[in-house]
RODO-2510 file (C-alpha; in nm, 4 decimals, decimal comma):
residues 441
     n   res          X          Y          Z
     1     x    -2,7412    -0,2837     0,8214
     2     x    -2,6191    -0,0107     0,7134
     3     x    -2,4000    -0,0719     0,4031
     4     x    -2,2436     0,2885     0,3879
     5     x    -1,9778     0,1330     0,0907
     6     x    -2,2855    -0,0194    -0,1606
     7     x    -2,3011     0,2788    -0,3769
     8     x    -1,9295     0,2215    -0,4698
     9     x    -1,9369    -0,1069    -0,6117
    10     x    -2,1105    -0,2068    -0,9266
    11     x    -2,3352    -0,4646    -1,0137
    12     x    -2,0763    -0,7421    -1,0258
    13     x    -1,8735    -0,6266    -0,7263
    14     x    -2,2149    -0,6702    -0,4947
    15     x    -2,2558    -0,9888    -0,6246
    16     x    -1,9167    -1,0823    -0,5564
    17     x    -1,9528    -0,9722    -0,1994
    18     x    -2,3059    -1,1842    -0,1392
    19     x    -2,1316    -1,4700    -0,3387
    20     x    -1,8389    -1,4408    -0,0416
    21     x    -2,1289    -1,4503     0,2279
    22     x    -1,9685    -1,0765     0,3215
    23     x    -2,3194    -0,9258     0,2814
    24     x    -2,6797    -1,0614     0,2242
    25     x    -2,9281    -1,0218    -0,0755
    26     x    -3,1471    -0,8941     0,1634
    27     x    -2,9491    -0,6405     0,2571
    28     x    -2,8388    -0,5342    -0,0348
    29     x    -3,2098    -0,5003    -0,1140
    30     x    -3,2860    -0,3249     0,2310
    31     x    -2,9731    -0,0876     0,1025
    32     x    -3,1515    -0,0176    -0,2358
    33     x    -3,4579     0,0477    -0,0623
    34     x    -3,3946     0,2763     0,1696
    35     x    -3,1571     0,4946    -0,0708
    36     x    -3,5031     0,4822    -0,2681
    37     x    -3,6575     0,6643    -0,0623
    38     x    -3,3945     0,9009     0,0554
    39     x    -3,3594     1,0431    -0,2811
    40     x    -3,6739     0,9299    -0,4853
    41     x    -3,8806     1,2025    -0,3665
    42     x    -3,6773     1,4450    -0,5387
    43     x    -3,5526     1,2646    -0,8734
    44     x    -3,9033     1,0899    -0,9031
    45     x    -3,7202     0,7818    -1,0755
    46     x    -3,8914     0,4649    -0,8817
    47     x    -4,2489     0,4701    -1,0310
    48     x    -4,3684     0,1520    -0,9478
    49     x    -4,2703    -0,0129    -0,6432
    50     x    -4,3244    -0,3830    -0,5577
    51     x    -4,1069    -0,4329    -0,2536
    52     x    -4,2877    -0,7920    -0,2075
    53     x    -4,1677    -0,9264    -0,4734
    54     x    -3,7826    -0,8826    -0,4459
    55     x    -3,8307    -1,0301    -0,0962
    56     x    -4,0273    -1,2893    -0,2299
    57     x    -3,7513    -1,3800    -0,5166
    58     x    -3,4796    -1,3980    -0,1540
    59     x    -3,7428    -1,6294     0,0016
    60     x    -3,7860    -1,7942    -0,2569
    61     x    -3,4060    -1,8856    -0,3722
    62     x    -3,2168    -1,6690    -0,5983
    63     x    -3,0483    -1,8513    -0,8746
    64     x    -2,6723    -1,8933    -0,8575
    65     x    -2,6121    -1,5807    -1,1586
    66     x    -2,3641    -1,3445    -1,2543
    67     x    -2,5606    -1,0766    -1,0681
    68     x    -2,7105    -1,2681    -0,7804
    69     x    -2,8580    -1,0763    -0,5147
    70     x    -2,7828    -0,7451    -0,6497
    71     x    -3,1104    -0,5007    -0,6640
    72     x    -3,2597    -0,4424    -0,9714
    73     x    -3,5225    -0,1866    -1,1417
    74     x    -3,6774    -0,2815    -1,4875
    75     x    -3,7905    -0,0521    -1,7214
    76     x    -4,1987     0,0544    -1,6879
    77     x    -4,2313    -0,0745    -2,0183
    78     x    -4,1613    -0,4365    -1,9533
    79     x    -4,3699    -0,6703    -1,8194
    80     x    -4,3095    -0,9011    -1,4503
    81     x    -4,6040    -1,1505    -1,4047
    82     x    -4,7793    -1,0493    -1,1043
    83     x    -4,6575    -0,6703    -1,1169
    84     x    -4,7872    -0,2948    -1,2730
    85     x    -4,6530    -0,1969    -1,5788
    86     x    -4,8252     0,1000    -1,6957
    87     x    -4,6316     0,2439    -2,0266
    88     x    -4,6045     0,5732    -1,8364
    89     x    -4,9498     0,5396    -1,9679
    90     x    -5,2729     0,6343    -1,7210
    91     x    -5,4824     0,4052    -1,9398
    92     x    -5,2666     0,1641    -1,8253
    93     x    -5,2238     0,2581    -1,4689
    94     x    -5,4021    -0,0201    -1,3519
    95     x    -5,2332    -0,2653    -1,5160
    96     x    -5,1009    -0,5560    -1,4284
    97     x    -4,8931    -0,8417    -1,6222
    98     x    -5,0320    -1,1889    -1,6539
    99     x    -4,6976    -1,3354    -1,7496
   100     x    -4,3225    -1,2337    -1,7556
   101     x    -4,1237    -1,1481    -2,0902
   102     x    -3,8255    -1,3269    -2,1964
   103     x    -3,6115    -1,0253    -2,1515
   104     x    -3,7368    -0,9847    -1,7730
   105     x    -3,6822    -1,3923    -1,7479
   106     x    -3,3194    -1,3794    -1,8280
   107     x    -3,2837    -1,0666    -1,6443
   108     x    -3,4843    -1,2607    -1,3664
   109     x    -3,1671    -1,6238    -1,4263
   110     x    -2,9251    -1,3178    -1,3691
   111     x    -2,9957    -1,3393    -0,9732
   112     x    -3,1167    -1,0025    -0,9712
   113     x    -3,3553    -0,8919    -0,7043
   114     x    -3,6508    -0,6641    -0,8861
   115     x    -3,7761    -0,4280    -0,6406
   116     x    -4,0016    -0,1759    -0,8443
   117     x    -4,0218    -0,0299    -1,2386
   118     x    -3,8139     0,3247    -1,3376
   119     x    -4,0194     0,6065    -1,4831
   120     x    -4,0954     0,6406    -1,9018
   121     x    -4,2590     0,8891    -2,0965
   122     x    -4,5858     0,7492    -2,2498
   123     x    -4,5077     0,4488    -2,4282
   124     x    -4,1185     0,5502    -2,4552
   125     x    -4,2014     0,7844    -2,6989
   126     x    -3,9920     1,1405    -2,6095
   127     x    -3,6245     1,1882    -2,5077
   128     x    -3,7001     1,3076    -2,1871
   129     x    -3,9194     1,1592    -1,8209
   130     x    -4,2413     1,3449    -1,7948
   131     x    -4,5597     1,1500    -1,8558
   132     x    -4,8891     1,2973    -1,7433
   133     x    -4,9345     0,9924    -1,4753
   134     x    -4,6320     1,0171    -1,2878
   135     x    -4,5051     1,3513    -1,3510
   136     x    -4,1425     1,4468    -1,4248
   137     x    -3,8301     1,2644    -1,3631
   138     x    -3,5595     1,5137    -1,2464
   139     x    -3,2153     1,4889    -1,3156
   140     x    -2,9591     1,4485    -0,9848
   141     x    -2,7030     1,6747    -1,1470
   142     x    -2,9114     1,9430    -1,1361
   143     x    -3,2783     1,9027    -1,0292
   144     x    -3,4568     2,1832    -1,3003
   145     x    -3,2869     1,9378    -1,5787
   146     x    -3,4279     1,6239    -1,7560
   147     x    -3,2449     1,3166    -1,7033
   148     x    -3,3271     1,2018    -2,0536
   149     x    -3,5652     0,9579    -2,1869
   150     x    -3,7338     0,7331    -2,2398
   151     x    -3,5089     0,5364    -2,0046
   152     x    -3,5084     0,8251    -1,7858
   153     x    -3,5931     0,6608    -1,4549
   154     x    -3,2845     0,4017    -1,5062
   155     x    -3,0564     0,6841    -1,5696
   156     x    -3,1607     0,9013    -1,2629
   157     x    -3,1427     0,5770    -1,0320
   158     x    -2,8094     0,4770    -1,1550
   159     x    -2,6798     0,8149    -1,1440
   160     x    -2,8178     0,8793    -0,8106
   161     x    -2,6828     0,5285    -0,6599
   162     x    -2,9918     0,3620    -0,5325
   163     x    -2,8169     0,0960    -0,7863
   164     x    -2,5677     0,0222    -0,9681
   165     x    -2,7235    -0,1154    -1,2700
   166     x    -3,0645    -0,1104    -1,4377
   167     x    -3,2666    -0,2086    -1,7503
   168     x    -3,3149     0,0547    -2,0050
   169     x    -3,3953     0,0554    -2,3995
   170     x    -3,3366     0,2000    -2,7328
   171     x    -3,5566     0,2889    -2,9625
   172     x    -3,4200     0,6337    -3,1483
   173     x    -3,1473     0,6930    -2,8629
   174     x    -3,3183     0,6091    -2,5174
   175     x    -3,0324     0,4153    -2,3426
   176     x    -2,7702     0,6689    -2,5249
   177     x    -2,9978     0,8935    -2,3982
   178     x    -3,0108     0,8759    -2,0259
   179     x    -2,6717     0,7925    -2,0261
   180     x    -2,5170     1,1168    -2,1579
   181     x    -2,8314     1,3415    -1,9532
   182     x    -2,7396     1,1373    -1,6055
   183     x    -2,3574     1,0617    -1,6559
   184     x    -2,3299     0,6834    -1,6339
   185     x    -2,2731     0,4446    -1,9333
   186     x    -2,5170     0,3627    -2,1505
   187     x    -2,4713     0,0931    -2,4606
   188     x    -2,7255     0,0331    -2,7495
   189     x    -2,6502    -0,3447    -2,8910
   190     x    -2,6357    -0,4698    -3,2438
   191     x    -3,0087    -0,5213    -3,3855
   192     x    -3,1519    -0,8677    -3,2689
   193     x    -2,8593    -0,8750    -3,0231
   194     x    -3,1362    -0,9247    -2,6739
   195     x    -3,5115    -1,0986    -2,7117
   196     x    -3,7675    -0,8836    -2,7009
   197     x    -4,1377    -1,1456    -2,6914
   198     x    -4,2771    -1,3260    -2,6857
   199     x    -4,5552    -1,0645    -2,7371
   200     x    -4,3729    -0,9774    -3,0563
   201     x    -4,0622    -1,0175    -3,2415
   202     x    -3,9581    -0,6733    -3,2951
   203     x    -4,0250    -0,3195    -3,1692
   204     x    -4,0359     0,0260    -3,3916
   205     x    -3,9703    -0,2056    -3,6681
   206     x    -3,6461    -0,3098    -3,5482
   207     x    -3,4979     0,0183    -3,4548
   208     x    -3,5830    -0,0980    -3,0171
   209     x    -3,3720    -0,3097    -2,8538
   210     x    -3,2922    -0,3486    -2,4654
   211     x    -3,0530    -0,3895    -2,2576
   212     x    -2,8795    -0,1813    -1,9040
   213     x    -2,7470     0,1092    -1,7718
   214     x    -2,4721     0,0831    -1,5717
   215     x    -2,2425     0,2610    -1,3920
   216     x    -1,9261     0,0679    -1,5185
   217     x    -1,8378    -0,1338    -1,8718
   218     x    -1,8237    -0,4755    -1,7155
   219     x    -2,1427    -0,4778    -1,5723
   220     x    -2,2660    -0,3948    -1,8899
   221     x    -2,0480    -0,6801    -2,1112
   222     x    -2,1735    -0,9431    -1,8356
   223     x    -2,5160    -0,8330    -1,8986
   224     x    -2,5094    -0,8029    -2,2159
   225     x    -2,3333    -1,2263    -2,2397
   226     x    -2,6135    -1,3248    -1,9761
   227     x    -2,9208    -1,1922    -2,1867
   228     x    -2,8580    -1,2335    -2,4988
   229     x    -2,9516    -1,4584    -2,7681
   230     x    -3,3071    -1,5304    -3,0076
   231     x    -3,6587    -1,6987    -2,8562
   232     x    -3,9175    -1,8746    -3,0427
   233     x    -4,0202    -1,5260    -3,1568
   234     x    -3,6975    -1,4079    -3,3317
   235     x    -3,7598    -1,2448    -3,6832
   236     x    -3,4044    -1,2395    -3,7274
   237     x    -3,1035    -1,2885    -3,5473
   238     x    -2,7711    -1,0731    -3,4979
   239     x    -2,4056    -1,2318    -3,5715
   240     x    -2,2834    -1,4573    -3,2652
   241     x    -1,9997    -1,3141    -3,1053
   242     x    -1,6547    -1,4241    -3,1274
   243     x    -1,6237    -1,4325    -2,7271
   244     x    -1,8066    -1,3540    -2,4185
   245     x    -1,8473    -1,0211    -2,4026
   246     x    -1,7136    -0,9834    -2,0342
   247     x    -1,3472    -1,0261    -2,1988
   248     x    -1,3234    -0,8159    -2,4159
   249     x    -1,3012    -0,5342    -2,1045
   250     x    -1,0062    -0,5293    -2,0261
   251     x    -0,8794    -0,7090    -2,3689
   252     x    -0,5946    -0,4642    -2,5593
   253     x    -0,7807    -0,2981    -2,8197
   254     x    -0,4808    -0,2247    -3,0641
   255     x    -0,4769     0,0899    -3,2953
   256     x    -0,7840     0,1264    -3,3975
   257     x    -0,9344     0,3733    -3,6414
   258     x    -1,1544     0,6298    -3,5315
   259     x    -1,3584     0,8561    -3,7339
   260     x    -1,5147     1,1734    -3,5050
   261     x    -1,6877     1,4619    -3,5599
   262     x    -1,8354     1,7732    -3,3762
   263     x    -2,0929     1,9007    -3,5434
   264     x    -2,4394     1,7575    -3,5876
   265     x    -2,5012     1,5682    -3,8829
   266     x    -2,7551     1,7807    -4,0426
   267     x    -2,4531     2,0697    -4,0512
   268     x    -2,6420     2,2423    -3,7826
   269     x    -2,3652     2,4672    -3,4874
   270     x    -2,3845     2,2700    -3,1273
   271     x    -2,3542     2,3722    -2,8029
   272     x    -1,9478     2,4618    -2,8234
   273     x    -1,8916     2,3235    -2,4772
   274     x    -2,0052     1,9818    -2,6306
   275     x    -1,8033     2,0407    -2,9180
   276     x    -1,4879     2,1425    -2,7302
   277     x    -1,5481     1,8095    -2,5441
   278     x    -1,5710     1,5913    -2,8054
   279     x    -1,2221     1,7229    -2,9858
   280     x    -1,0409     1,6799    -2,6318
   281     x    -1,1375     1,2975    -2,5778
   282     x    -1,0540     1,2533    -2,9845
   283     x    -0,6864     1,4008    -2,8698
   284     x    -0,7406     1,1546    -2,5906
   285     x    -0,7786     0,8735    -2,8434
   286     x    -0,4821     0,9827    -3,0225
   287     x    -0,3017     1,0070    -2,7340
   288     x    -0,3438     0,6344    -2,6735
   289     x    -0,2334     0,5507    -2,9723
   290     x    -0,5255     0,5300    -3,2120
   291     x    -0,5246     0,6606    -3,5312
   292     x    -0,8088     0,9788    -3,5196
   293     x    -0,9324     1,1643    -3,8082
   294     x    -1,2172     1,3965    -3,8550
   295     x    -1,4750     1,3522    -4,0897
   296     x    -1,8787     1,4395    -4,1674
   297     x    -2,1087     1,1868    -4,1192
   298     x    -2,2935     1,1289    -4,4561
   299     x    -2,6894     1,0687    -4,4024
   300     x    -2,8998     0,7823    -4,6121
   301     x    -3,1466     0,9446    -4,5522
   302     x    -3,2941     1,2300    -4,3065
   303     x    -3,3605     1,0329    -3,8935
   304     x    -3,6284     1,2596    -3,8212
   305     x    -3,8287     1,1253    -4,1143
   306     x    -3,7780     0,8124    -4,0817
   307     x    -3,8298     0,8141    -3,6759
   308     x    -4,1420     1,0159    -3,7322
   309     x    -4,3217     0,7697    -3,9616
   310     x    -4,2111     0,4386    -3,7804
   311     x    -4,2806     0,5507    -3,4543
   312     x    -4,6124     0,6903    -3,5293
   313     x    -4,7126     0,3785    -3,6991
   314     x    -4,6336     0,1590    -3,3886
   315     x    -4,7995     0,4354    -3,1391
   316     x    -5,0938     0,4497    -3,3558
   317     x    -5,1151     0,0206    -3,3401
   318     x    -5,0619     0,1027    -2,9639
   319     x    -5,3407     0,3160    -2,9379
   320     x    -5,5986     0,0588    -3,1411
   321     x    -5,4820    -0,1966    -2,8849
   322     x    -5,5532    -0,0078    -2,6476
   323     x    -5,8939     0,0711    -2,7584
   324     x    -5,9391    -0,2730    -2,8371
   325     x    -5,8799    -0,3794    -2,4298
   326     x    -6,0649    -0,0979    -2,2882
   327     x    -6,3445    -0,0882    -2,5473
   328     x    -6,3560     0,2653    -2,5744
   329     x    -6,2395     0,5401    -2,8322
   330     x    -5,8649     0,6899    -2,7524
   331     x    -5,8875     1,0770    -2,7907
   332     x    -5,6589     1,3464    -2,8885
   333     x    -5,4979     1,5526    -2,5800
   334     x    -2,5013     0,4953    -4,7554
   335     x    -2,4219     0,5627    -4,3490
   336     x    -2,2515     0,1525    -4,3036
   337     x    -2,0161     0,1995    -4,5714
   338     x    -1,8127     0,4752    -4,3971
   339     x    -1,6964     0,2357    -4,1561
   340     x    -1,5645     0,0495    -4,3977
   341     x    -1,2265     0,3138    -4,3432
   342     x    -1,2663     0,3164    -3,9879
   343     x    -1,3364     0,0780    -3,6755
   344     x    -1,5159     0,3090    -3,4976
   345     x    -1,6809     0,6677    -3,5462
   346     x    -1,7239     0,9250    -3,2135
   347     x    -1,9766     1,1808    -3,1969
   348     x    -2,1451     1,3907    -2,9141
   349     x    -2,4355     1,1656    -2,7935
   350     x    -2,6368     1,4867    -2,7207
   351     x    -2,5829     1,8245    -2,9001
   352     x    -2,6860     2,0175    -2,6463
   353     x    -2,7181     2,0088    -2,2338
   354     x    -2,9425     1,7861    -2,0830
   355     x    -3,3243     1,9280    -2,1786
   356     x    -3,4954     2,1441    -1,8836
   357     x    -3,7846     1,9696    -1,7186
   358     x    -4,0996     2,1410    -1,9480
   359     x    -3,8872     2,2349    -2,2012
   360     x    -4,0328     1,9575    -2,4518
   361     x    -4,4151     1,9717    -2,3777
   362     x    -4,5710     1,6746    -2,5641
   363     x    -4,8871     1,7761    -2,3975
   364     x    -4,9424     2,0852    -2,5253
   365     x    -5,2369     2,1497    -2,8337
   366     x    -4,9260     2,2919    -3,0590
   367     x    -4,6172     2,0286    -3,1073
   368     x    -4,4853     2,2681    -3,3980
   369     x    -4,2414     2,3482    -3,0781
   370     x    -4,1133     1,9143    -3,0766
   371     x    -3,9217     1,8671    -3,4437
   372     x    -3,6718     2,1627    -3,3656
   373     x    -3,6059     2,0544    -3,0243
   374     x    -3,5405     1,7129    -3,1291
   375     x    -3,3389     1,8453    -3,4257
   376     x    -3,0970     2,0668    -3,1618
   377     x    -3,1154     1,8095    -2,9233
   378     x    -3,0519     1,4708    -3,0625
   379     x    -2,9520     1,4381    -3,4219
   380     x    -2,7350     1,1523    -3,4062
   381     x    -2,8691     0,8956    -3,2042
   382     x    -3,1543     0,7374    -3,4323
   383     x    -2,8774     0,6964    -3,7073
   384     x    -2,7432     0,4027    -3,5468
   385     x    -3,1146     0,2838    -3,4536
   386     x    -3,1926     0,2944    -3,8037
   387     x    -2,8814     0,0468    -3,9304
   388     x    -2,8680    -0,1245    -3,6232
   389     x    -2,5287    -0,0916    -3,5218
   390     x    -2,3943    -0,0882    -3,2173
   391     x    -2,3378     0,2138    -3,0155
   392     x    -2,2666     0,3644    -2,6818
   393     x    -2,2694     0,6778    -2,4924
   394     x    -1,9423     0,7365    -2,2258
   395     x    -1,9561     1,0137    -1,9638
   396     x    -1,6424     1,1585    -2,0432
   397     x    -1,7238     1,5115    -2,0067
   398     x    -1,8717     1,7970    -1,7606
   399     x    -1,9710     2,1344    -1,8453
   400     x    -1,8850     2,4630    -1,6989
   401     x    -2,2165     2,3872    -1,5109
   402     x    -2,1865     2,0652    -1,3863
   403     x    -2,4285     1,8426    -1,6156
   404     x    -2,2403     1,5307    -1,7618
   405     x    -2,1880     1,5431    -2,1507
   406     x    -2,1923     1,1660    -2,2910
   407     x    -1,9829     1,0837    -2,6238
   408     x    -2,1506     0,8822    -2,8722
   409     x    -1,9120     0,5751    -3,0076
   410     x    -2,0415     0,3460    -3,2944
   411     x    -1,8775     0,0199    -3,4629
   412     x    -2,0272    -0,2185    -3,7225
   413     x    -2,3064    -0,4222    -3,7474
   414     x    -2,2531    -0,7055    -3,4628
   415     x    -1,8922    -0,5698    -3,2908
   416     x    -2,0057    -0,4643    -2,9681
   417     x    -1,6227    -0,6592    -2,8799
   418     x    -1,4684    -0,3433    -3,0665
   419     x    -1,6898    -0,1207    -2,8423
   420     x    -1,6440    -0,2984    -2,4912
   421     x    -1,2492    -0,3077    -2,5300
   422     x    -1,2792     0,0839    -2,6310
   423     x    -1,4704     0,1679    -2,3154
   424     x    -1,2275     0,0092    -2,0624
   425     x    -0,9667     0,1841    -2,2000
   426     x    -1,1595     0,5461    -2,1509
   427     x    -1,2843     0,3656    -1,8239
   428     x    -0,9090     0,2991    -1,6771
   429     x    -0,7527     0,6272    -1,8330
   430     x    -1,0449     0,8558    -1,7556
   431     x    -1,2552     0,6720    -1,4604
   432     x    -1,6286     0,8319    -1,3741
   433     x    -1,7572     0,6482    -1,1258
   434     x    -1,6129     0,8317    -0,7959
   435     x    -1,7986     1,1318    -0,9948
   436     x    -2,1777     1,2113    -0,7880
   437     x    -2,4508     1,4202    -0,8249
   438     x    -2,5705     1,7005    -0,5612
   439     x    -2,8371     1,4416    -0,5236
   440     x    -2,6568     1,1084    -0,4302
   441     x    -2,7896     0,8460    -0,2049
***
């Protein structure tokens, strides 16, 4: 069948149409499939395919979920008993996962067919898709640009339509990421919000969390209410919300107060088509009836530091696991208290365009070239990995070129409600979703 209308629903209006008996989970995945490989070829964003076991899953009985029988792509960093997950790693290009993780179980009770694995850097480490094993992941807005990272894969495969939602995570910005680089939407939870074991009980030292991408705010909200929640390996757990998720879209926000700012936080200029952007959807806010004021963020302390010394740590306990397994030798190759004035602080999610594919070459001998980059590129992002707020990145803007420019919005510690209610709002008064790439399935 050819389902010529899939790529304009979401995740929850497929389901709704297999829950009617109005189209199949077969061939929705059949649908997903085949716009895989129409448009793979050239975005590179399907890494790991396992076809068999989707069909398998249909065979088998799909449980009766929110997202039942809508296609599915988790993250090549998670694990699927019986299928590769390689870390965007070739040491770990053979791999394959003796047992599922919690997060790809309750992704799994969600009724969602998993059909393959989107494209990481090496171990999620950069904010953009090109790991030595796979190669680059291009972005479909404009093919010589990076579609961010490390979620890169789930933001070119979203953007691109092959599906309508997809796992991603956040570890200094990598949901936020993608989402601004590939134009879809793109939130970070609260700290502790989704499980991440049982292997272990917290990633980057608790700066990681997952969750989706998404190409609308309800899928993520019903998402976020179907996965969430501590395991057995919980160090810690974040505040319960007041309500499912799912209604607060849609739920009257009232005036809220919202901080913004558009300049990075270091003082450094931005790209002034990002900055122009962010002032016209803070008139936007105002224009609804919020109460917007500008004002500097004030740093605790300096994100590339701290990213720098927590993520090394972890890669470098990465790396002596990996040694470990192989048995060989790896080689060389003050910030919560503002919002104690305001509900909700808007920033650009990226301060400059989308990255150009080889523009940030972690391979080279010389990474002198990395710290700048990452300094121009994504100053804000990590702040909110490092207090674990929530935050989320909205494609609300276009440049003069055509590559989607994401806003940044943060609340307090455990409000994603604040958040979700904010983003149907800017969903229903400035919609993005009839908005596709040159390279669309």
């Amino acid at each position: 069948m050819a389902f010529k209308e899939y790529g304009s629903y979401d995740g929850l209006g497929l389901a709704d149409l297999v829950r009617k008996k109005q189209v199949s989970a077969r061939e929705l995945l059949d649908e997903a499939i085949a716009r895989t490989a129409k448009v793979d070829p050239q975005i590179n964003a399907v890494v790991v395919k396992h076809y068999d076991y989707a069909q398998a899953q249909i065979d088998k009985g799909l449980p009766d979920g929110p997202f039942t029988g809508v296609p599915f792509l988790l993250k090549d960093l998670d694990i699927l008993e019986g299928t590769r997950t390689t870390s965007g790693a070739s040491v770990y290009k053979d791999n394959v996962a003796d047992h599922t993780g919690t997060l790809a179980q309750r992704f799994l009770d969600t009724g969602v067919t998993i059909f393959g694995k989107s494209s990481s850097p090496e171990f999620g480490l950069m904010p953009t898709t090109e790991s030595r094993l796979f190669g680059p992941t291009r972005n479909p807005w404009n093919l010589a640009h990076s579609s961010g990272g490390s979620s890169g894969g789930a933001g070119a495969a979203v953007a691109a339509r092959i599906l309508p939602v997809a796992h991603a995570s956040d570890g200094g910005g990598s949901i936020r990421i993608p989402a601004s680089a590939s134009g879809v939407f793109g939130l970070k939870p609260t700290r502790a919000r989704n499980p991440l074991g049982p292997d272990r009980g917290e990633g980057w030292a608790g700066f990681s969390c997952g969750h989706v991408l998404s190409i609308s705010v309800r899928d993520s909200a019903a998402m976020l209410d179907a996965i969430h929640g501590p395991e057995p390996s919980s160090l810690y757990v974040a505040p319960p919300p007041e309500r499912p998720f799912a209604q607060e879209v849609g739920r009257d926000p009232g005036r809220m107060r919202i901080a913004f700012t558009d300049k990075s936080p270091y003082g450094d200029a931005i790209d002034p088509e990002i900055a122009a952007a962010v002032r016209e959807v803070a008139s936007l806010l105002a224009g609804l009836g919020h109460h917007v004021e500008e004002r500097a963020p004030v740093l605790a302390a300096d994100p590339a530091v701290v990213m720098s010394t927590i993520v090394s740590a972890n890669t470098a306990l990465n790396v002596r696991l990996a040694e470990q397994r192989f048995g060989r030798t790896m080689t060389d190759s003050d910030w919560r208290r503002s919002f104690q004035t305001c509900d909700v602080f808007l920033c650009p999610t990226l301060c400059s365009p989308p990255l150009r594919i080889g523009e940030l070459n972690t391979m080279s001998e010389d990474l002198s070239h990395i710290a700048p980059i990452l300094r121009r590129y994504m100053p804000a992002t990590a702040m909110y990995n490092m207090s674990g707020q929530p935050a989320m990145s909205m494609p609300l803007a276009w440049n003069a070129a055509g590559l989607p420019l994401g806003m940044m919005f943060a609340a307090r510690f455990g409000d994603e409600a604040t958040l979700f209610r904010l983003a149907a709002q800017l969903e229903q008064e400035r919609p993005w979703k009839h908005r596709l790439p040159p390279i669309c399935a």
